[in-house]
C-alpha positions in Angstrom: 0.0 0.0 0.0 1.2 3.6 -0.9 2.6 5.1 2.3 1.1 8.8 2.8 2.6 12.2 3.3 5.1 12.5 5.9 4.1 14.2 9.1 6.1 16.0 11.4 6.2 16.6 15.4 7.8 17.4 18.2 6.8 14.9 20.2 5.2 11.6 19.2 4.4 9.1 22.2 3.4 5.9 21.1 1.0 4.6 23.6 -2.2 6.1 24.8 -2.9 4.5 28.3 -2.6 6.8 31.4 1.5 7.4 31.3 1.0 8.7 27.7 -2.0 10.7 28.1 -0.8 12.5 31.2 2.0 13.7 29.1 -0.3 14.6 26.7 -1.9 16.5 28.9 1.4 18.6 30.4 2.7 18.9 26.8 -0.7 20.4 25.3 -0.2 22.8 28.3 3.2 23.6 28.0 2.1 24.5 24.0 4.6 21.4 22.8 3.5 19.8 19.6 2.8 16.2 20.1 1.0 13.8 18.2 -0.3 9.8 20.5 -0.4 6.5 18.9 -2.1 4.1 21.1 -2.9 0.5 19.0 -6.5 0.1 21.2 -9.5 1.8 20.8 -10.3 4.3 23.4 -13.4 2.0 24.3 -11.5 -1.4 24.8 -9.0 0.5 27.5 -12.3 2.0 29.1 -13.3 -1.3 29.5 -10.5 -3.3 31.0 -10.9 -2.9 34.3 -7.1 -2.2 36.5 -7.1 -1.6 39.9 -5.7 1.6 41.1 -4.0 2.5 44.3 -3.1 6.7 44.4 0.1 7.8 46.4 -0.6 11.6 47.8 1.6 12.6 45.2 0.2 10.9 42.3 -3.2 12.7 43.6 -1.7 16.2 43.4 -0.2 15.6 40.3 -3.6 14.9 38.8 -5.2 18.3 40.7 -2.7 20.3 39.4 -3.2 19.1 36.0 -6.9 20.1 36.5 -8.1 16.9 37.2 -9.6 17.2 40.4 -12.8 14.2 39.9 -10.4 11.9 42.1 -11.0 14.1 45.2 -14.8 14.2 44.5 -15.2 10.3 43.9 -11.7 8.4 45.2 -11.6 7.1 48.6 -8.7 8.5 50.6 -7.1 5.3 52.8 -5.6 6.5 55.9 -4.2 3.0 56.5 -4.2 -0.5 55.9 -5.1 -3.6 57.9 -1.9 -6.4 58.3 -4.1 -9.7 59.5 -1.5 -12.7 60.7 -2.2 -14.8 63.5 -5.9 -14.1 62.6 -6.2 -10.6 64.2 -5.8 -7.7 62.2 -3.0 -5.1 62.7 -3.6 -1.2 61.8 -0.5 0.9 60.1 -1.7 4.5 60.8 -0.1 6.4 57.6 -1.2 10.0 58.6 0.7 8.8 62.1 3.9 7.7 60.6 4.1 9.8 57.7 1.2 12.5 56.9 0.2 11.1 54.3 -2.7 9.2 52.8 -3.3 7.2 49.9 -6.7 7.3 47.7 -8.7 4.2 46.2 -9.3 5.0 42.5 -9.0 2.8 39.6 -6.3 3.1 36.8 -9.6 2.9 34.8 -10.3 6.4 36.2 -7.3 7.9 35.5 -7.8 6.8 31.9 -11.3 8.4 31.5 -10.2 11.2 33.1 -7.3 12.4 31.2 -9.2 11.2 27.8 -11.9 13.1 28.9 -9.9 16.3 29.1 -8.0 15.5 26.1 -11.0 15.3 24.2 -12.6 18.4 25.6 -8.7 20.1 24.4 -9.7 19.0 20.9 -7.4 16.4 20.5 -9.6 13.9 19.6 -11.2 13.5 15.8 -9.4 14.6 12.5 -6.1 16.5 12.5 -6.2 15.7 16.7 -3.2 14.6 18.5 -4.9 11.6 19.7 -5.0 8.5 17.6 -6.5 6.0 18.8 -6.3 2.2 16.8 -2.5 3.2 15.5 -0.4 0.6 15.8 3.0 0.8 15.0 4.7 -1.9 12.7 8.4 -0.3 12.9 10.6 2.6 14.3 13.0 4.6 12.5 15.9 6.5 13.4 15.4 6.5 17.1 18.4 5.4 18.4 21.0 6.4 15.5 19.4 9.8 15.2 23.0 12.7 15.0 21.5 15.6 16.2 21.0 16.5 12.8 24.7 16.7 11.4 24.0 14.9 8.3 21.0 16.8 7.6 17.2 16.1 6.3 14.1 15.2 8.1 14.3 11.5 7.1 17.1 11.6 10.0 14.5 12.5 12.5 13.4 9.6 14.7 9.7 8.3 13.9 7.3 5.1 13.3 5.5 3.5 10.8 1.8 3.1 11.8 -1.4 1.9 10.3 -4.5 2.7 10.8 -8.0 1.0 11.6 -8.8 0.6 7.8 -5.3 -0.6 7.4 -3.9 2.8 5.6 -0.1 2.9 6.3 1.9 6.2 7.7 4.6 7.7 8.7 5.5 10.0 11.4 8.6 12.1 12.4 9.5 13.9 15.8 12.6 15.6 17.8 12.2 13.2 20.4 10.2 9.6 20.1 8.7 8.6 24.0 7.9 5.1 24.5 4.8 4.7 26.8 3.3 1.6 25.5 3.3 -0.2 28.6 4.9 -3.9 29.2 5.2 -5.1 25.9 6.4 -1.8 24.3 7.5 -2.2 20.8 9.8 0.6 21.1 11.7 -1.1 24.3 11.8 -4.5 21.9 13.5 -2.8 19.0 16.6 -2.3 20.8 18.7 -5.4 20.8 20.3 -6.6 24.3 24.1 -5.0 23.3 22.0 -1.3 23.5 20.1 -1.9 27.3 20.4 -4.0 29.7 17.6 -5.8 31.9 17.5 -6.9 35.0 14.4 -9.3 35.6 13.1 -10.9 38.8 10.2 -13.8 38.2 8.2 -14.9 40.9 6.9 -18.6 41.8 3.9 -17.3 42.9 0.2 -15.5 41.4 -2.6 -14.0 42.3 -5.8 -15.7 41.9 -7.9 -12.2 41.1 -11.4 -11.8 41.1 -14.4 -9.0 41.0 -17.6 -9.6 43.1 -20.8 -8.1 43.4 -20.7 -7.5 47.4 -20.7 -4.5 50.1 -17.4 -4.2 51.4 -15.7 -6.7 53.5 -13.8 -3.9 55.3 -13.2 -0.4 55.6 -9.4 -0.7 54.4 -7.5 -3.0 52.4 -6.3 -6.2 54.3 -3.1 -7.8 53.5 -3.4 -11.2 54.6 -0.4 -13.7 55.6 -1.8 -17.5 56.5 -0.7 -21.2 56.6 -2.6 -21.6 53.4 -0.9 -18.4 51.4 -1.6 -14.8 51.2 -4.7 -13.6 50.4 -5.6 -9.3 50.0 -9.1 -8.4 50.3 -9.0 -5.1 48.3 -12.0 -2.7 47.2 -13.5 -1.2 44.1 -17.1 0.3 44.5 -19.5 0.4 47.1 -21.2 -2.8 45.1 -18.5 -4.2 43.8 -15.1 -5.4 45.6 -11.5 -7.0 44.0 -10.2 -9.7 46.1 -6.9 -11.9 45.7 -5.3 -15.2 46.9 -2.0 -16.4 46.4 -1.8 -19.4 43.9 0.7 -21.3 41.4 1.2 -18.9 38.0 -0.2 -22.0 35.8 -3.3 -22.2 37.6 -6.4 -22.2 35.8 -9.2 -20.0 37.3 -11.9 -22.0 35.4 -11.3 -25.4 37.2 -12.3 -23.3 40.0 -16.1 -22.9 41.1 -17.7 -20.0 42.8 -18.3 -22.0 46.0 -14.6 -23.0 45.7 -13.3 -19.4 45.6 -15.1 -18.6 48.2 -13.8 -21.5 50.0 -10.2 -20.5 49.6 -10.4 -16.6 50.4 -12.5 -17.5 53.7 -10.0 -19.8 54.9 -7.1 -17.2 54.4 -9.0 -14.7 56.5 -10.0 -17.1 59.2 -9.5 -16.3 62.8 -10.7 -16.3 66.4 -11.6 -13.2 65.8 -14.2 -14.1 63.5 -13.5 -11.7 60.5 -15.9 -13.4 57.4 -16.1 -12.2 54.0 -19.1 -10.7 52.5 -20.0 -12.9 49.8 -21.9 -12.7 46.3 -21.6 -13.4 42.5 -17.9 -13.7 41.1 -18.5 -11.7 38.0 -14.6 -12.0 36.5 -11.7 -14.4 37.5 -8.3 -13.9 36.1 -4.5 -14.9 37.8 -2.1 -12.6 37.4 1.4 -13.3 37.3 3.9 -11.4 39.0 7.1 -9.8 37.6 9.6 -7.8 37.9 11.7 -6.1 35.7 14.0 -3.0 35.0 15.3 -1.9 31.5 18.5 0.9 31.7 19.4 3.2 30.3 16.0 4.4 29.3 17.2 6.7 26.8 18.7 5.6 23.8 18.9 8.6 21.3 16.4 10.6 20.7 14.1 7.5 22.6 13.4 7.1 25.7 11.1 5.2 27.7 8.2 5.8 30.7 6.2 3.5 33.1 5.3 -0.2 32.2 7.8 0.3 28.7 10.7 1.0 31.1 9.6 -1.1 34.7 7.4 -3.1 36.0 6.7 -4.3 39.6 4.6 -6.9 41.5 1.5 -5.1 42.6 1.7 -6.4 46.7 3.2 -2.4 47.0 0.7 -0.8 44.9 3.5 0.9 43.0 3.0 0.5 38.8 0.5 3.2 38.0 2.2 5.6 40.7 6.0 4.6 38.9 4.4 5.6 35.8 2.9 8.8 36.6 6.0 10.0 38.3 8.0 9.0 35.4 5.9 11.7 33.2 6.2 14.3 35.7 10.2 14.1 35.4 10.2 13.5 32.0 8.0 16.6 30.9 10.1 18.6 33.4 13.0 17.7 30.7 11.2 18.0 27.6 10.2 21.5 28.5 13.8 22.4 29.6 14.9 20.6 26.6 12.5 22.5 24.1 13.1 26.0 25.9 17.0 25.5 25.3 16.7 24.5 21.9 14.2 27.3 21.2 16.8 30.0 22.9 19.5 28.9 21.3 20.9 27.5 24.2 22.7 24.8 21.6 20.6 22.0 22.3 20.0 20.5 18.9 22.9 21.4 17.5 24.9 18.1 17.8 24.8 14.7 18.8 26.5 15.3 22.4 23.7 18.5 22.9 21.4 15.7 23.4 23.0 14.8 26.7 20.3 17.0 28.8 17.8 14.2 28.5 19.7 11.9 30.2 18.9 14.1 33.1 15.7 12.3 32.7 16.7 8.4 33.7 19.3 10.4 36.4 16.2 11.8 38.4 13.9 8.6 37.9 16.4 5.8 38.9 16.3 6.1 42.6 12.4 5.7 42.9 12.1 3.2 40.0 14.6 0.9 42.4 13.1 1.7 45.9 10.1 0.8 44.6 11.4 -2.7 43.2 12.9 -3.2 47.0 9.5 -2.1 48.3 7.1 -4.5 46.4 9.9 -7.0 46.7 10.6 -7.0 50.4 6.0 -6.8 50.7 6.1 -10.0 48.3 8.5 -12.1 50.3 7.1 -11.5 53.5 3.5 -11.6 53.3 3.7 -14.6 50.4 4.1 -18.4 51.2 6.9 -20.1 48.9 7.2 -23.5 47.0 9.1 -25.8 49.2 9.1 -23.2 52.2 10.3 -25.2 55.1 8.5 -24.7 58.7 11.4 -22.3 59.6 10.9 -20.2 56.8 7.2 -19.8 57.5 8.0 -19.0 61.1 10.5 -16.7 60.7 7.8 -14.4 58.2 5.2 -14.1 60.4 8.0 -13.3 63.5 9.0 -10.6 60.9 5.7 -9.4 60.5 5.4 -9.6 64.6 8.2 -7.3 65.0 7.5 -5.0 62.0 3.7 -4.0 63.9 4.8 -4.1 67.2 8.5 -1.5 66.5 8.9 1.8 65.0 9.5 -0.7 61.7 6.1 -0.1 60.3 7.0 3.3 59.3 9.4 1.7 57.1 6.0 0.2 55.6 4.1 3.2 56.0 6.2 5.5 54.1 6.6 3.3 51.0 3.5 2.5 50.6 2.3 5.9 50.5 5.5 7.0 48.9 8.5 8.9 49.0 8.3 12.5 49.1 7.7 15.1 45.8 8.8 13.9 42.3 10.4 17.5 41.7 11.5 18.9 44.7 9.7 21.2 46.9 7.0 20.7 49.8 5.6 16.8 50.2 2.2 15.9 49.7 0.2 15.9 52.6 -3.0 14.1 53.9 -4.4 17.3 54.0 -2.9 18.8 50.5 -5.2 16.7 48.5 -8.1 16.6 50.6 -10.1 19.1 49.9 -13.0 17.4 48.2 -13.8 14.5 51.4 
């Protein structure tokens, strides 16, 4: 098929899910010429349902941005529940650390940035948004010169098709890769340009939705004899719950009754906590990974969120990774763009390029405390294959001494994060609060 006229940006993001519509967002506000790729329909991402826990400073991030519905209809967490030994066990956050985090879905997010997008005009003909791109191959992103050797068909860019299968091509300074855990852009580069440094777990999550009132005003974390189990929340009607089971288990062989079977005998305990039951409308097991790509920029590419890491979700830290990622990263851009349109001689030359490597400096610290984070969570709330009595023992004495010392603020403060992505006064319990 005849490929169509070259266009030309100054951004182009290829992936349209919350990391790449928040930057969207700061770039359409900043007045930085961008154009989205995302391969889904915007309908199919408002439909898959992610579960979404909000650090304080994910939360003003999206109210400063103008996206304030999280305030009106999220439920701010002040804590969670730890349940071992069959009693529960309160971390405080506003105690430990001031902070609080906010239930509201990754769906959410989604909807709302689209929404806003949409009302910006970047949706329809000649928007920025594209939705049902997908991109086939990438060109010139990591062998782009700074535009020594001249012509635009040096600039890095993608190939992309549209929904009726029309081909295209585009071209941009600077090529972001935001298309979550199976980017394309990350998969271009062969192993001799990045390294990766991957962690898989012998454990899953058996996930399902219910139809049910809430089982308890916060999120439980559950250690047992018979695995871990987290009794999480979505709606008032509808709740997400979790149990620990082997990565190739089928959730089909399973029954309702038999679900039920297994998350009420994690949560058992003389205190007689009992879930509140009803129909299991989805089922799915989720496998747990981790994984970190450096450096994330390679040329005039460079990744954010899922493209770049990924984390199990026991410390709620993906969609907050992500977000932070964009808030650094359009922080560089818009230094980058303003130096380039100064003539401050970014632009000029391959090595002028070396600013946006300021980008992976400022992210690398919290990509990696959030790997220890969920991993340290993981190991100690999660039963292992071939865990020997001792091993078992010696988790729950860990989780004994982590509730009953100063330790839990350890907990407390990664879980609701650590301080501002760009400097300046931390979010506070009280800085996002303003619509409970």
């Amino acid at each position: 098929m005849e490929r169509l006229t070259v266009e030309r940006t100054r951004v182009g993001i290829v992936g349209g899910g919350p990391a790449g519509l928040l930057l969207s967002h700061l770039l359409h506000r900043s007045g930085i010429e961008h154009v989205v790729l995302e391969a889904r329909t915007r309908t199919e991402i408002e439909h898959t349902h992610r579960a979404g826990i909000l650090e304080a400073n994910s939360v003003q991030t999206l109210v400063e941005a103008g996206l304030d519905r999280v305030l009106r209809d999220g439920d701010r967490h002040d804590g969670i529940l730890l349940r071992f030994d069959g009693e529960d066990h309160r971390i405080d956050f506003p105690e430990l650390t001031g902070r609080s985090v906010w239930l509201y879905p990754q769906t959410d997010v989604f909807i709302d940035l689209a929404n806003q997008r949409a009302a910006d005009g970047a949706d329809g003909d000649g928007g920025e948004l594209r939705w049902g791109a997908t991109v086939t191959e990438v060109l010139d992103a990591t062998t782009y010169d700074g535009g020594t050797s001249g012509g635009a068909g040096d600039l890095p860019g993608v190939l992309w098709t549209d929904q009726e299968g029309a081909t295209h091509e585009l071209r941009c300074d600077v090529l972001i890769g935001a298309d979550g855990s199976h980017s394309t852009l990350r998969h271009t580069l062969s192993e001799s340009q990045r390294r990766t440094f991957v962690h898989e777990y012998p454990y899953a999550w058996f996930g399902v939705i219910v139809e049910a009132p809430r089982s308890a005003p916060e999120l439980v974390y559950t250690a047992s004899e018979r695995g871990f189990a987290l009794i999480s929340q979505r709606t008032d009607t509808h709740q997400r719950m979790y149990f620990q089971c082997d990565p190739d288990e089928n959730p089909d062989d399973w029954s309702d009754d038999q679900i039920w079977a297994e998350l009420q005998s994690r949560v058992d305990g003389p205190d007689g906590f009992r879930l509140v039951e009803g129909p299991i409308e989805e089922r799915s097991v989720l496998r747990f990974r981790s994984s970190v790509v450096e450096p994330v920029r390679h040329g005039r590419m460079l990744l954010a969120g899922d493209a770049a890491h990924t984390v199990p979700p026991t410390g709620a830290k993906g969609l907050n990774l992500a977000l932070a990622d964009v808030v650094v990263l359009h922080d560089v851009l818009e230094t980058w763009f303003a130096k380039r349109s100064a003539g401050g001689g970014v632009g000029g030359g391959s090595g002028s390029d070396e600013l946006l490597d300021e980008y992976g400096r400022r992210v690398s610290e919290r990509v990696w405390r959030a790997q220890h984070f969920s991993a340290w969570m993981s190991s100690m709330l999660h039963s292992h294959p071939g865990e020997t009595g001792f091993a078992a023992r010696r988790r729950i004495a860990e989780l004994r001494t982590l509730t009953a010392s100063e330790a839990w603020r350890f907990l407390a403060e990664g879980y609701t994060g650590w301080g501002p992505v760009l400097g300046g006064s931390t979010a506070s319990t009280t800085t996002a609060s303003r619509g409970r």
